[in-house]
N, C-alpha and C positions, 0 to 999 in steps of 0.2 A: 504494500500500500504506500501511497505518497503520502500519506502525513505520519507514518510509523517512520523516517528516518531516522539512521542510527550514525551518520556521515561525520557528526558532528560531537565532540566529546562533551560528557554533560561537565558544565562548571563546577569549580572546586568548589566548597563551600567557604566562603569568605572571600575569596583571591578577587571578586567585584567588591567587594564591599568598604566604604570610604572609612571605616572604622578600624577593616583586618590592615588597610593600608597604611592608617598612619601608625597601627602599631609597630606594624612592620618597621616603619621609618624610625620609629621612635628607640626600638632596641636592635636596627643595624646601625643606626647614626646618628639621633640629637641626643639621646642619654650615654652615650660614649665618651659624643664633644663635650657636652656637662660636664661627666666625670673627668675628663680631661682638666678644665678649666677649676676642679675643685682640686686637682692634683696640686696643677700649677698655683691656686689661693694657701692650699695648706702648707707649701715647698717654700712661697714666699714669707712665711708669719714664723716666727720663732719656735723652734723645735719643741715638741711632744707639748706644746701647751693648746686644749683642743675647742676647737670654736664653734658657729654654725655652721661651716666650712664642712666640718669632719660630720656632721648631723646632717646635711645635705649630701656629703658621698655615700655614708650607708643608707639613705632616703634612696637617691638613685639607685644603687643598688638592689635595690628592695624592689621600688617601681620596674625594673629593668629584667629582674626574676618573676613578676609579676604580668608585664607586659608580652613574656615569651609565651609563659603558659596559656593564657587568655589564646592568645596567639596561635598557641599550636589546639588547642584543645574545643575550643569555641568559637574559632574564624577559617579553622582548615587551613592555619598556616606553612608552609615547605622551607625547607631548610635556605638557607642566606646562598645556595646554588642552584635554587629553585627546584629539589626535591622534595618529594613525599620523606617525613620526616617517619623516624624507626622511634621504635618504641622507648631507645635508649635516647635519643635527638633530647628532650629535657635535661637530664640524671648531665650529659658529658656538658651540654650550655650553663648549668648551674658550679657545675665542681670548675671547668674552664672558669666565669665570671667571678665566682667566690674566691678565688684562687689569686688570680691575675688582679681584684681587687684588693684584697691582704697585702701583697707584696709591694703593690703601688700605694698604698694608703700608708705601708710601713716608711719604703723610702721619703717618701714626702713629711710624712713624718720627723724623717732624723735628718733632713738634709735641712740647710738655710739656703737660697737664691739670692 
């Protein structure tokens, strides 16, 4: 029949949607450049003494763990190469981010700029 076509693959669930996108954008790239710029605020302030600065890195943080799972679990979000994400795609983005955040929050921490 003509209107049973199958030619056309059915949409992902979210990859339309103006909400899965800005997540998307939000924890491949504005919450990154944040955590960047809180790096560089906490790297510039005198060592181990801790501010809003450091309450807004683990804020990002948090939002950024937060934004993935949304992401992956309720927008049909694919992995940052545009694949269907595996069951472990969470578990390695969380130990990655919590990870690569500790050690940058540490240095910024003990260095002065």
């Amino acid at each position: 029949m003509a209107g049973n076509r199958q030619d056309t693959p059915p949409a992902s669930g979210g990859q339309g949607n103006p909400t899965g996108c800005l997540l998307r954008v939000f924890w491949m790239a504005v919450g990154n450049a944040l955590l960047g710029a809180c790096f560089f605020g906490i790297a510039f302030s005198p060592p181990w003494q801790f501010s809003w600065l450091d309450a807004g890195f683990w804020g990002l943080v948090l939002l950024l763990l937060t934004a993935r799972y949304v992401d992956l679990t309720k927008m049909g979000g694919l992995t940052g190469d545009g694949e269907r994400p595996d069951p472990g795609t969470l578990q390695r983005y969380t130990l990655a981010l919590l990870s690569a955040a500790a050690v940058s929050w540490i240095v910024a921490q003990s260095i002065r700029i």
